[in-house]
Backbone as XML, in Angstrom:
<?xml version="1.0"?>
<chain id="A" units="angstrom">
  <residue number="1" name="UNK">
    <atom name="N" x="3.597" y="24.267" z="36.270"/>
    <atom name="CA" x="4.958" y="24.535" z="35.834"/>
    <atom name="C" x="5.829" y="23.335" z="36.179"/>
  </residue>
  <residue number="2" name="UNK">
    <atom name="N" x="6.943" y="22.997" z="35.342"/>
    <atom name="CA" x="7.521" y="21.782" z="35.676"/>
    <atom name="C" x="9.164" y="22.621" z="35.342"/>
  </residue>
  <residue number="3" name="UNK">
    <atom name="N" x="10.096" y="22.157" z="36.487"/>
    <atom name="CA" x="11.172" y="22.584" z="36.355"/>
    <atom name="C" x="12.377" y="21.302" z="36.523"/>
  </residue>
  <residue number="4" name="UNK">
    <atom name="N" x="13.294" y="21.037" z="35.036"/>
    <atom name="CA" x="14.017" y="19.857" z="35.969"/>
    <atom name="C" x="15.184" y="20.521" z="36.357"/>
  </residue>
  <residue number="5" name="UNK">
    <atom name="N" x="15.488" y="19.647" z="37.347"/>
    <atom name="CA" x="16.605" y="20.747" z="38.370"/>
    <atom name="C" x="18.382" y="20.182" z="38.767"/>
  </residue>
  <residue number="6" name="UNK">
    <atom name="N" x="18.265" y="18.709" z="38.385"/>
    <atom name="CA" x="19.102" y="17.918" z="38.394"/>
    <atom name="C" x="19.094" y="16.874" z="38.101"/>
  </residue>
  <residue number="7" name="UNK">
    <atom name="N" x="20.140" y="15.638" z="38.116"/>
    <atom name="CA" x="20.237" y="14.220" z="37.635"/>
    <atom name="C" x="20.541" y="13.637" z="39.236"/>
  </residue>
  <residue number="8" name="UNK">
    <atom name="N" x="20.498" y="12.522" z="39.774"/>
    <atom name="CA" x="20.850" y="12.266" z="40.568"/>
    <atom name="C" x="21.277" y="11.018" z="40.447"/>
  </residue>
  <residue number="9" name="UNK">
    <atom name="N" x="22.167" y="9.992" z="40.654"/>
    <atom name="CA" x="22.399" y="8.419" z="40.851"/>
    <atom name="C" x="21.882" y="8.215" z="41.901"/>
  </residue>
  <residue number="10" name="UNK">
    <atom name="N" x="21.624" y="6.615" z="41.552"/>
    <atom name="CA" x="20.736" y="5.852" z="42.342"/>
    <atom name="C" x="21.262" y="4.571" z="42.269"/>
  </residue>
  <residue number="11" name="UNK">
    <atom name="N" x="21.270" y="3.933" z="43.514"/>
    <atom name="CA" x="21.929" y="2.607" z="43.640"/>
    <atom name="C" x="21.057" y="1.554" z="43.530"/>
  </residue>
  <residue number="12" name="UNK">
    <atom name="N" x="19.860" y="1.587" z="43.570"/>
    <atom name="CA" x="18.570" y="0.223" z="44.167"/>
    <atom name="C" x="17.374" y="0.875" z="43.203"/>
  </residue>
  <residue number="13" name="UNK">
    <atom name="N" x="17.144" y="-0.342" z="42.882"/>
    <atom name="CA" x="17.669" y="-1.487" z="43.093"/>
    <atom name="C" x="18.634" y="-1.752" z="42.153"/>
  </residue>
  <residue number="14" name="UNK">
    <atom name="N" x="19.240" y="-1.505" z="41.093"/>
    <atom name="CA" x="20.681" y="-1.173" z="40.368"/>
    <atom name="C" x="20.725" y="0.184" z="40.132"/>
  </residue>
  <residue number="15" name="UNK">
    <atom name="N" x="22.144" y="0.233" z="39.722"/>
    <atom name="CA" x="22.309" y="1.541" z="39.295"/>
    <atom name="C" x="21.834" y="2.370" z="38.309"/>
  </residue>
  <residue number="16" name="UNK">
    <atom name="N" x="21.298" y="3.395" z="38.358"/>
    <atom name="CA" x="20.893" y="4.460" z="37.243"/>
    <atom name="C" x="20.934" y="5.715" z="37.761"/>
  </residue>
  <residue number="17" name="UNK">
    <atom name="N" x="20.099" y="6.573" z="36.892"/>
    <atom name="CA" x="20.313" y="8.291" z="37.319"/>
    <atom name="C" x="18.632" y="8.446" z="36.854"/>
  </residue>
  <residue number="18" name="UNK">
    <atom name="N" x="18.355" y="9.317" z="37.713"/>
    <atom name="CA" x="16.785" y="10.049" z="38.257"/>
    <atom name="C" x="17.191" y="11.634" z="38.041"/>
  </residue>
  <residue number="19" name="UNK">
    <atom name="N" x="15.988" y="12.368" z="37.071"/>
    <atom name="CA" x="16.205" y="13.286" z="37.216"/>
    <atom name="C" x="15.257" y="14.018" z="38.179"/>
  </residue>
  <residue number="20" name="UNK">
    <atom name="N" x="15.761" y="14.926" z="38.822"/>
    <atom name="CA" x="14.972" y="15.564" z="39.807"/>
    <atom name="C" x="14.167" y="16.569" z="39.298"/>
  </residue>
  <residue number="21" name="UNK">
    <atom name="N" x="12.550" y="16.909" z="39.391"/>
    <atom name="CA" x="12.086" y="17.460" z="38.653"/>
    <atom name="C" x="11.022" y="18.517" z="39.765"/>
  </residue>
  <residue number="22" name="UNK">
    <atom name="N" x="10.740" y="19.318" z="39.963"/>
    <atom name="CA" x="10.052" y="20.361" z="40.252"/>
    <atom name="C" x="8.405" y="20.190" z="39.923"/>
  </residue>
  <residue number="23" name="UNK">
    <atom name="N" x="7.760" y="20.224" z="41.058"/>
    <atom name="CA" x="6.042" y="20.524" z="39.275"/>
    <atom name="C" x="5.625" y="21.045" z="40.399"/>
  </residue>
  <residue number="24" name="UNK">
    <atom name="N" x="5.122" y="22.404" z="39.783"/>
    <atom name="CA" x="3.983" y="23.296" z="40.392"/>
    <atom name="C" x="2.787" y="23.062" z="39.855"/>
  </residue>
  <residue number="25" name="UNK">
    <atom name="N" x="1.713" y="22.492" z="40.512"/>
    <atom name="CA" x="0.622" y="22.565" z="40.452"/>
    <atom name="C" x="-0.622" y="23.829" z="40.226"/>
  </residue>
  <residue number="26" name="UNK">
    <atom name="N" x="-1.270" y="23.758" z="39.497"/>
    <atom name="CA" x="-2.614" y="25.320" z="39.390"/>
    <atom name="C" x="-2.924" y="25.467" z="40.897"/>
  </residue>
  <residue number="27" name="UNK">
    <atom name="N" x="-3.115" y="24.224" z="41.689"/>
    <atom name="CA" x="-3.612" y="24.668" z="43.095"/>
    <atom name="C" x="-2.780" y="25.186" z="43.917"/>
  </residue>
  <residue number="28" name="UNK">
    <atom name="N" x="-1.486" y="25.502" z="43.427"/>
    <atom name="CA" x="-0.331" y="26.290" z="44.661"/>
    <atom name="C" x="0.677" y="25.318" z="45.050"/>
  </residue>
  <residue number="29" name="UNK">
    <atom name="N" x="0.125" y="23.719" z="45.150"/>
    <atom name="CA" x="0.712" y="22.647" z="45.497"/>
    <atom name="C" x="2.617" y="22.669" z="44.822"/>
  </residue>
  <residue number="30" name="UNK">
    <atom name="N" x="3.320" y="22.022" z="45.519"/>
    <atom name="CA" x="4.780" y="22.209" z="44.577"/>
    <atom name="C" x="4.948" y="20.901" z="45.354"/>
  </residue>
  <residue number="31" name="UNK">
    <atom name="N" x="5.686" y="19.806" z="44.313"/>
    <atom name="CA" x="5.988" y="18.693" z="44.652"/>
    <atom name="C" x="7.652" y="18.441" z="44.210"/>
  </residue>
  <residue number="32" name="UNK">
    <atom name="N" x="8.200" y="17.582" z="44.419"/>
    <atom name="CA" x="9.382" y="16.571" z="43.883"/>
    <atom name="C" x="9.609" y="15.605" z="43.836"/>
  </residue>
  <residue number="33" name="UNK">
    <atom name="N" x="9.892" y="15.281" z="42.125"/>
    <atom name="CA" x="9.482" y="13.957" z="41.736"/>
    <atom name="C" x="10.833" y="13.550" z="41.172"/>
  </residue>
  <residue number="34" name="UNK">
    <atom name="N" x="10.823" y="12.299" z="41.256"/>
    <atom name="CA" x="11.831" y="11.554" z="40.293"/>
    <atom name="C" x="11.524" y="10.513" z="39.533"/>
  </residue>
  <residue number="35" name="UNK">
    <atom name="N" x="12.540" y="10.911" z="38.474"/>
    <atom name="CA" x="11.813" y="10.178" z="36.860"/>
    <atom name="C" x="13.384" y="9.509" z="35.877"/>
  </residue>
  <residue number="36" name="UNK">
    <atom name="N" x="13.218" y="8.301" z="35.909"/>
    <atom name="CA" x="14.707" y="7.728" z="35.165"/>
    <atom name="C" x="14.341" y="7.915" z="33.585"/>
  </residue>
  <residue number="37" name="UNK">
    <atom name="N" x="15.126" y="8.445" z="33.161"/>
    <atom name="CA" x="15.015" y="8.633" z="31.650"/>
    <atom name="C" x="13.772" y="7.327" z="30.370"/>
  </residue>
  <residue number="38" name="UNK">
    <atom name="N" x="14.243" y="6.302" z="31.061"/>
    <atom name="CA" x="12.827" y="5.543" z="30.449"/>
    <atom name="C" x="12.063" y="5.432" z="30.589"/>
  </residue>
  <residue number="39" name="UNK">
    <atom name="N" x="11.203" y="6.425" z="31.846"/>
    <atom name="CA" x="9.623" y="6.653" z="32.032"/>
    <atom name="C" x="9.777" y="7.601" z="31.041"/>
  </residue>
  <residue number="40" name="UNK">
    <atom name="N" x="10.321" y="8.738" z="30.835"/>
    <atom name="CA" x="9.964" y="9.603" z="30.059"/>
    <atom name="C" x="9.570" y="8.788" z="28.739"/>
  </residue>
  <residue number="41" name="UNK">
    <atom name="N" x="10.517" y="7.467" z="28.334"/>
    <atom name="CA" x="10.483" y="7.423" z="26.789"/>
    <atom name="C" x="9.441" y="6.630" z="26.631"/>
  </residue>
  <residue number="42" name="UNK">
    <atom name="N" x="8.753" y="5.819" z="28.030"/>
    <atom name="CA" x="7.474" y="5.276" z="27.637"/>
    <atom name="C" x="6.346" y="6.396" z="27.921"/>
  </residue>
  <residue number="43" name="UNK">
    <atom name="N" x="6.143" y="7.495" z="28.296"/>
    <atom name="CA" x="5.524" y="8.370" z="28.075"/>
    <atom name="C" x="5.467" y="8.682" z="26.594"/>
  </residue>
  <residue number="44" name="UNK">
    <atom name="N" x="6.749" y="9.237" z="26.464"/>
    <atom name="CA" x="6.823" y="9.348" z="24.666"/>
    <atom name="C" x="5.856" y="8.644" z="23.350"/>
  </residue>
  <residue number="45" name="UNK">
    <atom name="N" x="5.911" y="7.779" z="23.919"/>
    <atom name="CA" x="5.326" y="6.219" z="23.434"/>
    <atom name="C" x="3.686" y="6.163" z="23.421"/>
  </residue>
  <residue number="46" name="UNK">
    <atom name="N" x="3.918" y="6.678" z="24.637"/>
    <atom name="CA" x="1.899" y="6.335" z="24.870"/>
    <atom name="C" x="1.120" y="7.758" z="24.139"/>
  </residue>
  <residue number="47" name="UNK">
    <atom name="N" x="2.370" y="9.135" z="24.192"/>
    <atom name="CA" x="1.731" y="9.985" z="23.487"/>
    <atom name="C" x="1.587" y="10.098" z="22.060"/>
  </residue>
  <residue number="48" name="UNK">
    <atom name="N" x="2.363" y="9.432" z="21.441"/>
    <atom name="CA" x="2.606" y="8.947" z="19.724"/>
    <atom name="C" x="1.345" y="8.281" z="19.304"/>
  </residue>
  <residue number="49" name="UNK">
    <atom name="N" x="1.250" y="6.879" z="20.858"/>
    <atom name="CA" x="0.102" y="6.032" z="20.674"/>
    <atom name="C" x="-1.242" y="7.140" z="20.414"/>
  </residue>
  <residue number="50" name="UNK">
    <atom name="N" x="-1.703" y="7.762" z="21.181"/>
    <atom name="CA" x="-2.864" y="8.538" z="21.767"/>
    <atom name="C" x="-2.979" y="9.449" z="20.917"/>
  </residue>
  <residue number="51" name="UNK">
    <atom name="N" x="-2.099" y="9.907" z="20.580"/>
    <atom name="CA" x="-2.279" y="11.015" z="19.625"/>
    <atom name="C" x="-1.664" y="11.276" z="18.099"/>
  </residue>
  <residue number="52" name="UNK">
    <atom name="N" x="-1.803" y="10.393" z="17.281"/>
    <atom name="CA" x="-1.281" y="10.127" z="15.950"/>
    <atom name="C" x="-1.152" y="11.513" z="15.101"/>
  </residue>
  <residue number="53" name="UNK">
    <atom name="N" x="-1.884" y="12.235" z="15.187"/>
    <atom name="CA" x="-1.984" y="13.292" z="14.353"/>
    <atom name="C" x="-0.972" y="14.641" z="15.108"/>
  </residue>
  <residue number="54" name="UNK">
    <atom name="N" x="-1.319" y="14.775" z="15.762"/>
    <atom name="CA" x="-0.203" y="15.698" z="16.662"/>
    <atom name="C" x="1.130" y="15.052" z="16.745"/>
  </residue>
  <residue number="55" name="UNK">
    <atom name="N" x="1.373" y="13.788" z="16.514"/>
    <atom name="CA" x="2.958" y="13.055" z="16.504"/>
    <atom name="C" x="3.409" y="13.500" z="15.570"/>
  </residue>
  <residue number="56" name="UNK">
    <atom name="N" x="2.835" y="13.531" z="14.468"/>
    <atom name="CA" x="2.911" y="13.721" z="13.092"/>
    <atom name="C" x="3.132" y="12.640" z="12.472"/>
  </residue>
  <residue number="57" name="UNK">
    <atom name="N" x="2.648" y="11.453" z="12.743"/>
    <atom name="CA" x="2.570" y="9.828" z="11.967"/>
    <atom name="C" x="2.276" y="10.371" z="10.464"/>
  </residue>
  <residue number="58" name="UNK">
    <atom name="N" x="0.449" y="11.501" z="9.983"/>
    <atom name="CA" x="0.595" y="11.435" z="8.733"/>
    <atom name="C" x="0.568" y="12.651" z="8.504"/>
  </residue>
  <residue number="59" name="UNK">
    <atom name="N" x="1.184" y="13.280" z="8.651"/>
    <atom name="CA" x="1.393" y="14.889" z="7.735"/>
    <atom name="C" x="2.730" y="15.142" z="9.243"/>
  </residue>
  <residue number="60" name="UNK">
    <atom name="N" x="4.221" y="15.036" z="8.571"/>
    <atom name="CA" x="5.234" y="15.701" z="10.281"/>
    <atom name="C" x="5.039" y="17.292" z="10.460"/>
  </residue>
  <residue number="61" name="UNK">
    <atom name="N" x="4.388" y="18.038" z="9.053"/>
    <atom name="CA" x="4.437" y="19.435" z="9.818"/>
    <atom name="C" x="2.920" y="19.353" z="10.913"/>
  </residue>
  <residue number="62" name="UNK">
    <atom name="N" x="2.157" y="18.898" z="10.778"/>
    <atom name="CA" x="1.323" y="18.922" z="11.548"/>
    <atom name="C" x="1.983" y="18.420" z="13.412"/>
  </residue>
  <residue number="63" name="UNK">
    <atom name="N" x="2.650" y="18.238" z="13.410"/>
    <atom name="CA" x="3.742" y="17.087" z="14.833"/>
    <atom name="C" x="3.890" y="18.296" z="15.764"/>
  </residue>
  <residue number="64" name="UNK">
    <atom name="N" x="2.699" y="18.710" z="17.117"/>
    <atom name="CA" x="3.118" y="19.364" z="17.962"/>
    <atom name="C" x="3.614" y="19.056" z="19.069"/>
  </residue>
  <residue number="65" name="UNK">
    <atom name="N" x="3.494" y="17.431" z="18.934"/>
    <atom name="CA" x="3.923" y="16.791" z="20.367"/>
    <atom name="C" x="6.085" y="16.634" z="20.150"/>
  </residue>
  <residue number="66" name="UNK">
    <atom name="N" x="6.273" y="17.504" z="21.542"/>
    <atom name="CA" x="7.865" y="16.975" z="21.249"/>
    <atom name="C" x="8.743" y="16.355" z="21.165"/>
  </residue>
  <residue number="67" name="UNK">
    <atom name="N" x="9.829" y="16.498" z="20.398"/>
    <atom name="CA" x="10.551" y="15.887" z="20.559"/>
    <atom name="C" x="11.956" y="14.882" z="21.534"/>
  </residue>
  <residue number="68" name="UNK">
    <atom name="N" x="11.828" y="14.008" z="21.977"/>
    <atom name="CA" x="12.431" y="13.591" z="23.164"/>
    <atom name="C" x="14.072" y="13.579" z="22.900"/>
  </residue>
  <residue number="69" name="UNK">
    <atom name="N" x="14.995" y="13.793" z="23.873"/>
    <atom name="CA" x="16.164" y="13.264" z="23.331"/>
    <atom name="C" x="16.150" y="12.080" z="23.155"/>
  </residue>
  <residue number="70" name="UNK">
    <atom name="N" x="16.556" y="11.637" z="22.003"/>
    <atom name="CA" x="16.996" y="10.004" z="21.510"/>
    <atom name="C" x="17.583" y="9.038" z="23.224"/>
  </residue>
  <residue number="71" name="UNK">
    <atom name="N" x="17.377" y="7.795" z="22.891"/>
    <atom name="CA" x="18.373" y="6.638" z="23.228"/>
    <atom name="C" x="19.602" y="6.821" z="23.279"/>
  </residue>
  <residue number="72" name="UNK">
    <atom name="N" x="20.375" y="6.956" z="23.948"/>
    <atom name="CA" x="22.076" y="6.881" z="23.537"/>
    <atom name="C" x="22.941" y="5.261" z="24.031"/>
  </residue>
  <residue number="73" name="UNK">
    <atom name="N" x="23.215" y="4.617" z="23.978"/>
    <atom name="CA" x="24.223" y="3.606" z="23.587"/>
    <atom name="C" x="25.559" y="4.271" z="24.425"/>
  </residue>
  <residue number="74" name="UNK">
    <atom name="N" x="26.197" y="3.927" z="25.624"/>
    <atom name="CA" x="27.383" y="4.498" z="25.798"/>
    <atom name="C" x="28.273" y="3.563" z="26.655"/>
  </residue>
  <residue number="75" name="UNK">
    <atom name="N" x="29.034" y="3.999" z="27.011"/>
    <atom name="CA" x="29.969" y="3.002" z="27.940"/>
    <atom name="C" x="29.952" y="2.996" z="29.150"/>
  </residue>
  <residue number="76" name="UNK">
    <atom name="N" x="30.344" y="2.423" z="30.143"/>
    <atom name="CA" x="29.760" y="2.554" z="31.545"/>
    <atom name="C" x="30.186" y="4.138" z="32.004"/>
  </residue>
  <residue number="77" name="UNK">
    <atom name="N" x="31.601" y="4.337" z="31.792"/>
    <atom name="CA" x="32.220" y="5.290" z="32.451"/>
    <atom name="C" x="31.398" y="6.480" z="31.693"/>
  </residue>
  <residue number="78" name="UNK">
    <atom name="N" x="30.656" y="6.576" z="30.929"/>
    <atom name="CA" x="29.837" y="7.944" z="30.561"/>
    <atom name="C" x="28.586" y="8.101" z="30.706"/>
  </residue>
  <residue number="79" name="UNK">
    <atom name="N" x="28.076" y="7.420" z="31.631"/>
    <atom name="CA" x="26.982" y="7.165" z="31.772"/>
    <atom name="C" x="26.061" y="8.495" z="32.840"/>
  </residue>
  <residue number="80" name="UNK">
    <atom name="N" x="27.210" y="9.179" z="33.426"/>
    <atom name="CA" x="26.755" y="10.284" z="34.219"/>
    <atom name="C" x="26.591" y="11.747" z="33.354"/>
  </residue>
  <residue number="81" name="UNK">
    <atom name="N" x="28.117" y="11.551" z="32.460"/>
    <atom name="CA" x="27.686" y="12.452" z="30.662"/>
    <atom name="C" x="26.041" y="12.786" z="30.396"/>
  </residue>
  <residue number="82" name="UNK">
    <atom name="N" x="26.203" y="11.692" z="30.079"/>
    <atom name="CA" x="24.683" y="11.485" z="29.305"/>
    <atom name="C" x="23.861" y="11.876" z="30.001"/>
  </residue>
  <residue number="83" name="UNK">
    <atom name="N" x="23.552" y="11.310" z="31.175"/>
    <atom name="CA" x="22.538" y="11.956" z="31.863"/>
    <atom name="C" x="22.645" y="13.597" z="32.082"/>
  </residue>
  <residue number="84" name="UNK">
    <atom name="N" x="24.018" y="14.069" z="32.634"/>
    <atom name="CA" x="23.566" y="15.178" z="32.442"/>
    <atom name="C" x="23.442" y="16.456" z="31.205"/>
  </residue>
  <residue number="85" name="UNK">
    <atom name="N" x="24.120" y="15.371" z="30.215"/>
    <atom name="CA" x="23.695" y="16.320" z="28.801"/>
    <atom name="C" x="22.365" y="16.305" z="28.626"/>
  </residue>
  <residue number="86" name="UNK">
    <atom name="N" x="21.454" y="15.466" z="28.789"/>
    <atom name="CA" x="20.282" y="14.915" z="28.404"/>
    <atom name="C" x="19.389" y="16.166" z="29.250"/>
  </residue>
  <residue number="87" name="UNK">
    <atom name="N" x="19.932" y="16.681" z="30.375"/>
    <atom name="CA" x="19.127" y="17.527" z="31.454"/>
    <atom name="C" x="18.503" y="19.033" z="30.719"/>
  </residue>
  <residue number="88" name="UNK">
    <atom name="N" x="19.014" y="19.498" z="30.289"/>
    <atom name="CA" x="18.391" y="20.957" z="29.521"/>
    <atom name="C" x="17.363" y="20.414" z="28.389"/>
  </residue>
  <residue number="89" name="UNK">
    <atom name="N" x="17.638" y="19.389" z="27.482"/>
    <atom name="CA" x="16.234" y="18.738" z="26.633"/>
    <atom name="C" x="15.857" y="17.885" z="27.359"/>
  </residue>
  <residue number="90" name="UNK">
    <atom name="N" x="15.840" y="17.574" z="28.309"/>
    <atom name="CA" x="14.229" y="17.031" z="29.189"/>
    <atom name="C" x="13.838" y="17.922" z="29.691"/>
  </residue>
  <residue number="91" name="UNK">
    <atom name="N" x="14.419" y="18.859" z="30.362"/>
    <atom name="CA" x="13.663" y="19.950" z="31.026"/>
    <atom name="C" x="12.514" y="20.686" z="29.852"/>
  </residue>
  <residue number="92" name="UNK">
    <atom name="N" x="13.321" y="21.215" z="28.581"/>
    <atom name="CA" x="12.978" y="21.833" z="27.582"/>
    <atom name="C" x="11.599" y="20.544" z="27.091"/>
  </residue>
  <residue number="93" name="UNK">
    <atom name="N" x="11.822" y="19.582" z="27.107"/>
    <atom name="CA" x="10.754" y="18.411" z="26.938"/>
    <atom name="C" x="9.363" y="18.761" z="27.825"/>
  </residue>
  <residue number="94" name="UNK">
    <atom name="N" x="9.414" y="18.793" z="29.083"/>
    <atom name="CA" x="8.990" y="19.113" z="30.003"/>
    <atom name="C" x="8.033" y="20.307" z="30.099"/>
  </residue>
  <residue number="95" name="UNK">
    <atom name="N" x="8.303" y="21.165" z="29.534"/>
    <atom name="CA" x="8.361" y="22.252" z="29.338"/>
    <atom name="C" x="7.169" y="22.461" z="28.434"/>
  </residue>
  <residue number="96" name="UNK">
    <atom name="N" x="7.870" y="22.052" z="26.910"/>
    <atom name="CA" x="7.273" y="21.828" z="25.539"/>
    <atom name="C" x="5.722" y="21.069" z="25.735"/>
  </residue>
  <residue number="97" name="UNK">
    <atom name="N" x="5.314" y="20.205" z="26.859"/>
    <atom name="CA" x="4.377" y="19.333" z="26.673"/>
    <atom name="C" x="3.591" y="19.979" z="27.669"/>
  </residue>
  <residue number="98" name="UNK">
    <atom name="N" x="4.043" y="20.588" z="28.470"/>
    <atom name="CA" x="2.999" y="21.405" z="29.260"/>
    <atom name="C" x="2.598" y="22.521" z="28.956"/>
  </residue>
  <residue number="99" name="UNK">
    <atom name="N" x="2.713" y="22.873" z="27.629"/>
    <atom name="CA" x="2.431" y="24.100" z="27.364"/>
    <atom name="C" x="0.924" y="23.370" z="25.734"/>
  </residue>
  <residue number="100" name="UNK">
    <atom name="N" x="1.426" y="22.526" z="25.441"/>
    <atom name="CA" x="0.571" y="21.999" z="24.505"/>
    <atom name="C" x="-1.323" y="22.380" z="25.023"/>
  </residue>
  <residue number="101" name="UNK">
    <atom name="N" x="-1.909" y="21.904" z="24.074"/>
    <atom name="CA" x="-3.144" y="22.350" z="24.299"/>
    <atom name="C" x="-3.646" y="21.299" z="25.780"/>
  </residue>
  <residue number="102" name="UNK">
    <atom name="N" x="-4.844" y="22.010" z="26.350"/>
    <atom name="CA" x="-5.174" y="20.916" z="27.354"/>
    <atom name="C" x="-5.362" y="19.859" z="27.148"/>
  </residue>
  <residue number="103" name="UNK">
    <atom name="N" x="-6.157" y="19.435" z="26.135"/>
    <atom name="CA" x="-6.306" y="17.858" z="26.004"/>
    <atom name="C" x="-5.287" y="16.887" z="25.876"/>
  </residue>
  <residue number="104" name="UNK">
    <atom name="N" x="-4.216" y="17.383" z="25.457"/>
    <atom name="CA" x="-2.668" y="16.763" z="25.774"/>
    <atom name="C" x="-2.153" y="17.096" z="26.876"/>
  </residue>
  <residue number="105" name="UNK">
    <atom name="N" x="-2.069" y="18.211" z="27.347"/>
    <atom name="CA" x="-1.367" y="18.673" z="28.542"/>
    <atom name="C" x="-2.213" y="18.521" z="29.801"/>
  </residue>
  <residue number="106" name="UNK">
    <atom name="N" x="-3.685" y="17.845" z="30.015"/>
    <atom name="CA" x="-4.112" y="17.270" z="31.051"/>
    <atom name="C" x="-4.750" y="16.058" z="30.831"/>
  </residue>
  <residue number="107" name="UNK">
    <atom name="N" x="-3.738" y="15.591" z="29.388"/>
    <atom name="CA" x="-4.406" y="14.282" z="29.521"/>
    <atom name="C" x="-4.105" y="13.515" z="30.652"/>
  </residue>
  <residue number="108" name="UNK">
    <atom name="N" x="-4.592" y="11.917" z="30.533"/>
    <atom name="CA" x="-4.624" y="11.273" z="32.243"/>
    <atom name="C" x="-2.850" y="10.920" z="32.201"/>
  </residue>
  <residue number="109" name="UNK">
    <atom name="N" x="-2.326" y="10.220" z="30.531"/>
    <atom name="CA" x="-1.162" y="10.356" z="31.030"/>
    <atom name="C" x="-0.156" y="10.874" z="31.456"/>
  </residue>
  <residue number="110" name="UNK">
    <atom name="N" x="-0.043" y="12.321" z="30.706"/>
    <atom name="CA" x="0.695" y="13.471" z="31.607"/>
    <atom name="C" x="0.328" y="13.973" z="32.949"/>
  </residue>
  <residue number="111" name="UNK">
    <atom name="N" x="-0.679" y="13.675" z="33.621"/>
    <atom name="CA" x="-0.685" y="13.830" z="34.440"/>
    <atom name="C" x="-0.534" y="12.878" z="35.619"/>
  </residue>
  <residue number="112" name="UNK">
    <atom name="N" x="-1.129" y="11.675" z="35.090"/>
    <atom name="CA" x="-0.277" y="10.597" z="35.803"/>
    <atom name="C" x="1.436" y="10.755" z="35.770"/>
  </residue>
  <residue number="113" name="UNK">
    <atom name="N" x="2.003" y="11.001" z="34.977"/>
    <atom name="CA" x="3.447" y="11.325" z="34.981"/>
    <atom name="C" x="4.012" y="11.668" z="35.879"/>
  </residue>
  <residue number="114" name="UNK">
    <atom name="N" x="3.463" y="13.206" z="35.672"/>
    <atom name="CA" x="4.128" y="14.220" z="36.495"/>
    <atom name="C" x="3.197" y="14.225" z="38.452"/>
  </residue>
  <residue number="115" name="UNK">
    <atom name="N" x="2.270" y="13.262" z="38.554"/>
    <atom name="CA" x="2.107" y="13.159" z="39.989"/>
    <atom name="C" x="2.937" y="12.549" z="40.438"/>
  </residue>
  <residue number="116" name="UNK">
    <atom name="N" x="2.732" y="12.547" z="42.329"/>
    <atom name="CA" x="3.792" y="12.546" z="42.789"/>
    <atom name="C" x="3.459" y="10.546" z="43.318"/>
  </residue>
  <residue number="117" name="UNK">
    <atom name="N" x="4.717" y="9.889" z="43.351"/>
    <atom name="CA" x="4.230" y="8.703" z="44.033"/>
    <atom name="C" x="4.982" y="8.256" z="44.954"/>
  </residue>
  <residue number="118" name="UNK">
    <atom name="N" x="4.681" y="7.121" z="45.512"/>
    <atom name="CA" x="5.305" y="6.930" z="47.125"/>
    <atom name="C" x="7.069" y="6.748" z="47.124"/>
  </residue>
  <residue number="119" name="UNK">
    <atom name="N" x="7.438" y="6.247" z="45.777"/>
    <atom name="CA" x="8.547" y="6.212" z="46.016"/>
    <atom name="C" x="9.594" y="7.988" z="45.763"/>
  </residue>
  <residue number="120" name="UNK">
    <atom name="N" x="8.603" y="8.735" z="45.648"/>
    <atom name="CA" x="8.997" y="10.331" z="44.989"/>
    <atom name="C" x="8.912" y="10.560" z="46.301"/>
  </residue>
  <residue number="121" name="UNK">
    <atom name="N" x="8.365" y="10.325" z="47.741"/>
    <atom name="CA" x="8.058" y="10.966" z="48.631"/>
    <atom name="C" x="9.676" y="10.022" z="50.085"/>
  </residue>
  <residue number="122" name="UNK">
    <atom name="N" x="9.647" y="9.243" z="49.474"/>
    <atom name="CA" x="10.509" y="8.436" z="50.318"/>
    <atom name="C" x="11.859" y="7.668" z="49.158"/>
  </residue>
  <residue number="123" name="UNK">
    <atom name="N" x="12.927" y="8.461" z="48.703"/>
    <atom name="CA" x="13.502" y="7.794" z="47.695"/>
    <atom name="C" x="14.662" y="7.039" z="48.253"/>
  </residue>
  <residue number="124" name="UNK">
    <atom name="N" x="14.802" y="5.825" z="47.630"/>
    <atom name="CA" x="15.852" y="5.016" z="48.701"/>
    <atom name="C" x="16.776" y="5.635" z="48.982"/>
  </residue>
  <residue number="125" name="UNK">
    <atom name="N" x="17.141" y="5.064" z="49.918"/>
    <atom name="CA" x="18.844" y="5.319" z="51.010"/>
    <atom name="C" x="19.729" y="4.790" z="50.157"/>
  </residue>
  <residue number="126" name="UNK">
    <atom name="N" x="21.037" y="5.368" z="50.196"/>
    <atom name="CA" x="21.421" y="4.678" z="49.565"/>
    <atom name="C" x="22.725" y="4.152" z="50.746"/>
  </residue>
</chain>
């Protein structure tokens, strides 16, 4: 199960926003991870790559893999907006891809994703 739960800012090494994300593991395990909106979109990326037919490259009703919120373009001062508009369709993203069949939903890259890594376990000071 993957739950996202918030946006957070982050100073370091520049500024951005991390969303805080939940993942329950099949083994009982429950972790917390953080993920800046452009891991997700190179995830996006590698699943389009990997899986052409489920993207829907040639037939879109065939396209079970989801849809990400877009790129947005904004100004500095809205930059916390965005992130947290963006929070209910990533979660819903999140969501959508873990429910897909296993061979997508345990492929190595979703699951590389959603593990946990050293900087998820120790996130800078700010």
């Amino acid at each position: 199960e993957v739950k996202v739960l918030d946006v957070q800012k982050r100073r370091i090494p520049n500024k951005h926003y991390v969303y805080i994300i939940k993942v329950s593991w099949s083994n009982g395990a429950t972790e917390v991870i953080y993920r800046r909106y452009s891991k997700f979109f190179d995830l996006q990326m590698q699943m389009l790559d990997k899986f052409p037919m489920e993207g829907g490259q040639k037939d879109p009703k065939q396209r079970i893999i989801p849809f990400l919120p877009g790129k947005i373009l904004f100004r500095r001062s809205h930059i916390r907006d965005v992130a947290v508009k963006r929070l209910i369709p990533i979660d819903e993203y999140c969501k959508a891809l873990i429910q897909l069949p296993p061979y997508i939903s345990q492929c190595e890259e979703v699951l590389q994703f959603f593990e946990t890594r050293p900087d998820d376990l120790t996130p800078p000071k700010e």
